[in-house]
C-alpha positions as CSV (number, residue, x, y, z in Angstrom):
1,X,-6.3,-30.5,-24.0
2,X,-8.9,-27.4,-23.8
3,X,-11.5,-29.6,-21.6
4,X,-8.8,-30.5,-19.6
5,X,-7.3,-26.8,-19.5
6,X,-10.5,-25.9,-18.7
7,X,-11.0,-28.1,-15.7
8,X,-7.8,-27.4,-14.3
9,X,-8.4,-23.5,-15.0
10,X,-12.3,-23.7,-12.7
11,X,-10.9,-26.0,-10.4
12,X,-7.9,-23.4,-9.9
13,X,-10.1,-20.5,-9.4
14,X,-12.8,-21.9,-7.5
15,X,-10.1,-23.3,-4.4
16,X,-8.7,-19.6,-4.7
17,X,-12.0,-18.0,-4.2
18,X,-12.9,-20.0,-2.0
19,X,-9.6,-19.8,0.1
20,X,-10.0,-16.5,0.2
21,X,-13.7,-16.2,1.5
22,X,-12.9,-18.2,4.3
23,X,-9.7,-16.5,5.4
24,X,-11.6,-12.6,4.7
25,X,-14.7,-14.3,7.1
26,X,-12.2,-15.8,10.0
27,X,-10.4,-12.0,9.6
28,X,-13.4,-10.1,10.0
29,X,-14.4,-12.0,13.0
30,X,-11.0,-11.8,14.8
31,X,-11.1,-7.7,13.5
32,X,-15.0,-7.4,15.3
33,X,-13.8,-8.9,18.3
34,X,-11.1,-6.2,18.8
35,X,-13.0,-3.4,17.9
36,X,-16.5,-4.2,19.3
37,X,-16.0,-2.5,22.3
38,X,-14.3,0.7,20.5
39,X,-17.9,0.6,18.2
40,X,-19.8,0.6,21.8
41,X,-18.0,3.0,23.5
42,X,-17.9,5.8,21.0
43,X,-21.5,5.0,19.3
44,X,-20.8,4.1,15.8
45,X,-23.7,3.6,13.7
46,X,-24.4,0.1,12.9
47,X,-25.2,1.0,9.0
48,X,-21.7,2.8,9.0
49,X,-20.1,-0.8,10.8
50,X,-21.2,-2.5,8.1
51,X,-21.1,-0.2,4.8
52,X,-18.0,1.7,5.3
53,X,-16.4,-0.3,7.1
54,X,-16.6,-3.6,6.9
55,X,-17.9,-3.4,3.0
56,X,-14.5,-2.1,2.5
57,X,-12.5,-4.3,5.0
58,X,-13.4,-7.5,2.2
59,X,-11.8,-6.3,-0.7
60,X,-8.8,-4.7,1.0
61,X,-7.9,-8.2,3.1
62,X,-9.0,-10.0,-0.1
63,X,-6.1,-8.2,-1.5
64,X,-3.1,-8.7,1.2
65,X,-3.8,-11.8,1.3
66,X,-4.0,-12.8,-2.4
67,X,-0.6,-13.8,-3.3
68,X,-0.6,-16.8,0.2
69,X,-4.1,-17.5,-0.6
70,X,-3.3,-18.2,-4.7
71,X,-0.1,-20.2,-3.4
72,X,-2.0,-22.6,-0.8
73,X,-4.8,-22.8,-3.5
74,X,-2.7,-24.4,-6.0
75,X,-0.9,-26.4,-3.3
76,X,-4.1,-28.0,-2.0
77,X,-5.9,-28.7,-5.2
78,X,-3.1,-29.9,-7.4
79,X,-1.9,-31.8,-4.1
80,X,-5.3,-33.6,-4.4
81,X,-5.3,-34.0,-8.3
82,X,-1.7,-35.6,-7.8
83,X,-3.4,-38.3,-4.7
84,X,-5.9,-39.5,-7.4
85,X,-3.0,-39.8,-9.9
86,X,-4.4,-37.5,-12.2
87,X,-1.4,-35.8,-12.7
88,X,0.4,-39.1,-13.5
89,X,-2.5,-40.0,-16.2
90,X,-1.9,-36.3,-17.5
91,X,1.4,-36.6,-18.1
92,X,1.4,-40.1,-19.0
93,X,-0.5,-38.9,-22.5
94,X,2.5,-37.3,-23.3
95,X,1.2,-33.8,-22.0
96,X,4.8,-31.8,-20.8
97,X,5.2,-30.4,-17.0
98,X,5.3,-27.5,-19.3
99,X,2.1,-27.9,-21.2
100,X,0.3,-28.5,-18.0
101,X,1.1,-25.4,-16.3
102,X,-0.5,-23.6,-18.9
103,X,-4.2,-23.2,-17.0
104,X,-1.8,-22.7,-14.5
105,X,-0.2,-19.7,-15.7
106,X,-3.8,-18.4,-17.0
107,X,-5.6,-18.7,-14.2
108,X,-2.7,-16.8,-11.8
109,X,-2.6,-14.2,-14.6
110,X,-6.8,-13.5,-14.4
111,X,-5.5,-13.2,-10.6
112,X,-3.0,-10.7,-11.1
113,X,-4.9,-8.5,-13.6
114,X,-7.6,-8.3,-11.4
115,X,-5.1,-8.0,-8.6
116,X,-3.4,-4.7,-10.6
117,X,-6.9,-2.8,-10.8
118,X,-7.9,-3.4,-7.7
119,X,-4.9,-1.9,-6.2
120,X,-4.3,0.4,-8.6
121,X,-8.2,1.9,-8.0
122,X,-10.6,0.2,-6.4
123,X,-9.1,-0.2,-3.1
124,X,-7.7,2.9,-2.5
125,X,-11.0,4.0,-2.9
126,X,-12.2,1.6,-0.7
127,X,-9.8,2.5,1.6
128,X,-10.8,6.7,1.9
129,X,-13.5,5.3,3.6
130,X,-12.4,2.7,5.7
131,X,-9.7,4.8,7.1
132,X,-11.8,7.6,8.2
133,X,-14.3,5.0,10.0
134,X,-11.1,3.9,11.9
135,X,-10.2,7.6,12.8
136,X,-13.4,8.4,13.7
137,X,-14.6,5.6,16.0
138,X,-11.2,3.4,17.1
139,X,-8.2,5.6,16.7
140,X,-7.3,8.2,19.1
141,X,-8.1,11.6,17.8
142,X,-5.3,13.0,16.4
143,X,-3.6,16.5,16.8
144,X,-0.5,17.3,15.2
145,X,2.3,17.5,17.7
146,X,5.3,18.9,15.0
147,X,7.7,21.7,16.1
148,X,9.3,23.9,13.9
149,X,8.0,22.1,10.4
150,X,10.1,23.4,7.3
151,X,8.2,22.9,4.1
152,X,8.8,23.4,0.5
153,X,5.7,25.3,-0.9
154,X,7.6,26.5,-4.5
155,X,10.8,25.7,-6.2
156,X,12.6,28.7,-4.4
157,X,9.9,29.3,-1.8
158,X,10.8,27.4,1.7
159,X,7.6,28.2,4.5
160,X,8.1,27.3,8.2
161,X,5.9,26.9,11.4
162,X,7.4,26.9,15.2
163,X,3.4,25.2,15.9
164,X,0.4,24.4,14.7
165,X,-2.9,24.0,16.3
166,X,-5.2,21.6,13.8
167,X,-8.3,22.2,16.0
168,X,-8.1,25.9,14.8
169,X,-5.6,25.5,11.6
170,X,-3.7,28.2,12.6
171,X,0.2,28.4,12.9
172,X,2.2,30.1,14.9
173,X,5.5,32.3,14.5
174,X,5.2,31.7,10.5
175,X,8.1,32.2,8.1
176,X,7.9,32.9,4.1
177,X,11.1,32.9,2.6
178,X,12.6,33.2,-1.2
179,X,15.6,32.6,-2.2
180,X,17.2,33.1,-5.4
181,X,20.9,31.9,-6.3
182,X,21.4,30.4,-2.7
183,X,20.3,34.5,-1.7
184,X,18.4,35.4,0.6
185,X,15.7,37.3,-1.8
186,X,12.3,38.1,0.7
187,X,11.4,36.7,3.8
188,X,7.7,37.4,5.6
189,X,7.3,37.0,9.2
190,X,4.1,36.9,10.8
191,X,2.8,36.1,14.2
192,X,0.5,33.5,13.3
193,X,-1.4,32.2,10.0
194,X,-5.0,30.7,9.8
195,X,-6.5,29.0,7.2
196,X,-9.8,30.2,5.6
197,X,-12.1,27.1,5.1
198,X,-14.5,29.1,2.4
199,X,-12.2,30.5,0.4
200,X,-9.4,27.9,0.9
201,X,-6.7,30.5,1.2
202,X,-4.4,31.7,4.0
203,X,-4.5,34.1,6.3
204,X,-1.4,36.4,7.8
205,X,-1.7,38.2,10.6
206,X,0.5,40.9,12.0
207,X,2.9,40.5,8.9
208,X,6.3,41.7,8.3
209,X,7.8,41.4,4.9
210,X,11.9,42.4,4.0
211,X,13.1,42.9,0.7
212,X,16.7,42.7,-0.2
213,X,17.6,44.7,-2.7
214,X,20.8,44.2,-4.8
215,X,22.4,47.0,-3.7
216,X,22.4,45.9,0.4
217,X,19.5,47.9,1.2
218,X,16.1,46.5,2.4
219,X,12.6,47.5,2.0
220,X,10.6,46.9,5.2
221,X,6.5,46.1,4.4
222,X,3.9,46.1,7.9
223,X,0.3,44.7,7.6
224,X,-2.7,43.6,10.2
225,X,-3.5,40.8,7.8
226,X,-3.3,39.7,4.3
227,X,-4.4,36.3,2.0
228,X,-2.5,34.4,0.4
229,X,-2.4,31.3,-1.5
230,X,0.5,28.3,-0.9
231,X,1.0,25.2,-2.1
232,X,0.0,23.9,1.5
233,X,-3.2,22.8,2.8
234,X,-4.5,21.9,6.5
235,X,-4.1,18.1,5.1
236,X,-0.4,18.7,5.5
237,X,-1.0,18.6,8.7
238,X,-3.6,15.7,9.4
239,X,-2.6,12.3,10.3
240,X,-0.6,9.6,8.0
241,X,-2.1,7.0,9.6
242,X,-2.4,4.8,6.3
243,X,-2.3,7.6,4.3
244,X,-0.3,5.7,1.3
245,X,-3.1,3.3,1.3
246,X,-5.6,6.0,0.4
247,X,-4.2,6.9,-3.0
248,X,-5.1,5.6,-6.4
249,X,-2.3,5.1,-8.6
250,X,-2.5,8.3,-10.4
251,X,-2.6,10.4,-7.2
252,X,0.4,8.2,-5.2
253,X,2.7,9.6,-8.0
254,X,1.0,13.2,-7.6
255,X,2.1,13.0,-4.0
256,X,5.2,11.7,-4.6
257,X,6.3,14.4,-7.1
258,X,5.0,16.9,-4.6
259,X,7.3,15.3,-1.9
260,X,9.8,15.2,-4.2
261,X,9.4,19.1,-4.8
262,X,9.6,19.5,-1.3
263,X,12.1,17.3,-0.4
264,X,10.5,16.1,2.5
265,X,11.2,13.3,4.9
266,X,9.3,9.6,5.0
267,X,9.0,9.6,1.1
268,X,9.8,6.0,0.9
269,X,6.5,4.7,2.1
270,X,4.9,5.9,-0.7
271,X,7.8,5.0,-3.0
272,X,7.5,1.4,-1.7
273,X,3.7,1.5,-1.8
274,X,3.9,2.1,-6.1
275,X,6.2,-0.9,-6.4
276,X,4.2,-3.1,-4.4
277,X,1.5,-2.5,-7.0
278,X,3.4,-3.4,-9.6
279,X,5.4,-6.5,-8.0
280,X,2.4,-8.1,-6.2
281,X,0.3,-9.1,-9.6
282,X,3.7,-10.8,-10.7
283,X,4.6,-12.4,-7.0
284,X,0.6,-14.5,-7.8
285,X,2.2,-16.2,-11.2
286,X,5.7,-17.0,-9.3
287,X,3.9,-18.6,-6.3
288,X,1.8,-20.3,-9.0
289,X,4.5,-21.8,-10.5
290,X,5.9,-23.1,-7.4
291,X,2.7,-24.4,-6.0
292,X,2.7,-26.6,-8.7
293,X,6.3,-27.7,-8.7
294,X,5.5,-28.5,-5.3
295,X,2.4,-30.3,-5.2
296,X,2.4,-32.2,-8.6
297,X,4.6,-34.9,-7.4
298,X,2.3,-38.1,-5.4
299,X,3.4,-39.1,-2.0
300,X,2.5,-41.7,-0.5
301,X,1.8,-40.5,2.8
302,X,-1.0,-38.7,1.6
303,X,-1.4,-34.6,0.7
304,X,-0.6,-33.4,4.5
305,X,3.7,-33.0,3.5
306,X,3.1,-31.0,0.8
307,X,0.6,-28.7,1.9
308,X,2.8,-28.5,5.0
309,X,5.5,-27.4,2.7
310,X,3.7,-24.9,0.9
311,X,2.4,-22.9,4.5
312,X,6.3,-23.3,5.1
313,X,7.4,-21.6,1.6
314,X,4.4,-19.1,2.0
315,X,5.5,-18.1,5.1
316,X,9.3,-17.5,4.3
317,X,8.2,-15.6,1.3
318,X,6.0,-13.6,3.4
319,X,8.6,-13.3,6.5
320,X,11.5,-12.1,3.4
321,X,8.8,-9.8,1.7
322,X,8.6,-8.0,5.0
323,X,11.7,-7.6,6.1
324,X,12.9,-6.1,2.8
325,X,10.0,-3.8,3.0
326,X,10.9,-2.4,6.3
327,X,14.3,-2.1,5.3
328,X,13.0,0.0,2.1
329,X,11.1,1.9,4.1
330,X,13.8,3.0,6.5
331,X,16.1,3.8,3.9
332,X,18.2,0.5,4.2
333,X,17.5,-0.7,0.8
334,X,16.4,1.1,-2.6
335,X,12.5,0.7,-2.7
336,X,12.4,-0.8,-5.9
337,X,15.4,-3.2,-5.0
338,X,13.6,-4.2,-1.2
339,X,9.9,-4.4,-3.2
340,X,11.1,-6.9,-6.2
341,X,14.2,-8.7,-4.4
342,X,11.6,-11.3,-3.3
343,X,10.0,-12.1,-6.2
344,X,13.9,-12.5,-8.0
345,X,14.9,-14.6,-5.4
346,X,11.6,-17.0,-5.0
347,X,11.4,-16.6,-9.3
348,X,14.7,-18.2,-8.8
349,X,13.9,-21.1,-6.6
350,X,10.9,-21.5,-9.0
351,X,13.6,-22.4,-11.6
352,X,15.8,-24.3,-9.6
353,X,12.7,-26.6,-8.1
354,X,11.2,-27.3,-11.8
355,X,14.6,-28.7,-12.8
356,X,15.2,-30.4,-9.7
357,X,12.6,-31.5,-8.2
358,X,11.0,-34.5,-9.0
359,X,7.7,-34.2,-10.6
């Protein structure tokens, strides 16, 4: 069976590659077209179109589109094996449905490894500077619009901001409080606070700083300016625009610890952004598995019905997949429940179609 595993194993890979090429190239037209006029008007660089850009489009589309693109694959392929009853002469050796979905199963798990490190690393990499292209030369520029922005900077340190001008980096009406036992311990008031690109510290100007002390009485502290270091950096302050995309593995749970510190708002993206890197490498081998419960059976009107069916499946699992995502991400649904709810219920169907369906 190893020639055979092999055969099925190149032929699986090569349709999936190729799948893939094709869908990246139709993408990156369709993505030119849109944006040619944005590359015009504000003068991009043709070496930066095509090296930080586009070079870093492939491998991110490559990516989304992976677990549809490994599901067609196997549909049309093993849809054509099944036309020139190769499948039936398979099978009629006495090789098991089981036994053949071994190359199968290997093939979707080189996939999904590759998937993993890619967007564990790679990508996010990728991404950095793909994202900053788009800010540079399609997006609008940005400029933070926040009022009154109450951040966590230390366990029993809470900072806050009426404004904040990220032209300059300076805030205005700026707030330092500590508090200790639910009391009120120091607070420092300042008019505004700018932020000191060469030494990467704060500045506070015009400062005012009270001390309670435990027996009622305060101690009052006036300054023209001081520095300062916080656990808070101009990047606070930038856009989010696909900012969760931007983060390797190791520095998405840095950022959600540090949101988690400061028990700040829209935490969930990022939540469901970890999950999905886990879940996706395992969503290739269940669409795998269907592909071929699908496809392996012959019909005699031809292949067209069952790749048909498999765009349909494809597209319910991709309509479900982000439907429980949104609901993740506005709090509806526990990330990891919305992230992995599809693959349960597809692994599921998987199950139910291999003992059901007839093959």
């Amino acid at each position: 069976m190893k020639i055979l595993d092999l055969y099925i194993l190149k032929k699986f890979l090569k349709t999936y590659f190729f799948a893939v090429l094709i869908i990246v190239s139709i993408i990156m037209v369709i993505d030119y077209t849109e944006k040619v006029d944005d590359f015009i008007n504000r003068k991009a660089p043709t070496k930066e179109i095509l090296f930080d850009y586009y070079l870093n489009f492939i491998p991110y589309w490559a990516n989304y589109i992976s677990p549809l693109m490994v599901f067609i694959a196997t549909v049309f392929f093993t849809a054509n094996l099944a036309a020139r009853t190769e499948i039936i002469a398979i099978l009629s050796t006495g090789v098991s449905f089981l036994r053949l979905m071994r190359p199968y199963m290997l093939g979707a798990t080189i996939v999904a490894i590759i998937t993993f490190f890619m967007v564990a690393w790679v990508i996010p990499i990728a991404n950095k500077t793909r994202i900053a292209f788009e800010r540079k030369y399609v997006k609008e520029t940005y400029y933070f619009s926040g009022r009154d922005v109450h951040i966590k900077v230390a366990p029993e340190v809470y900072s806050y901001m009426e404004t904040y001008d990220s032209n300059s980096n300076t805030g205005y009406r700026f707030t330092l409080e500590k508090i200790t036992d639910n009391t009120l311990a120091t607070k420092l008031s300042a008019d505004r606070i700018t932020w000191d690109s060469t030494r990467h510290k704060w500045t506070i100007h015009d400062y005012r700083i009270r001390t309670f002390l435990p027996d009622g009485k305060e101690k009052l502290q006036f300054g023209t300016k001081i520095d300062t270091t916080l656990n808070l950096t101009p990047k606070d302050f930038d856009s989010n625009y696909q900012l969760h995309e931007t983060f390797t593995l190791p520095e998405l749970n840095a950022h959600i610890n540090k949101l988690n510190a400061r028990g700040a708002d829209g935490i969930e993206v990022f939540i469901v952004e970890k999950y999905m890197r886990f879940a996706n490498p395992f969503a290739i081998i269940i669409l795998t598995a269907m592909g071929l419960i699908v496809s392996a059976r012959k019909a005699r009107g031809g292949v067209g019905f069952q790749i048909a069916l498999g765009f349909i499946l494809a597209f319910v699992y991709i309509m479900f997949f982000m439907m429980s995502k949104g609901m993740a991400e506005s709090g509806a649904l526990p990330p990891i429940v919305a992230v992995w709810l599809p693959n349960i219920i597809f692994g599921g169907i998987g199950v139910i179609m291999y003992y059901t369906v007839p093959r």
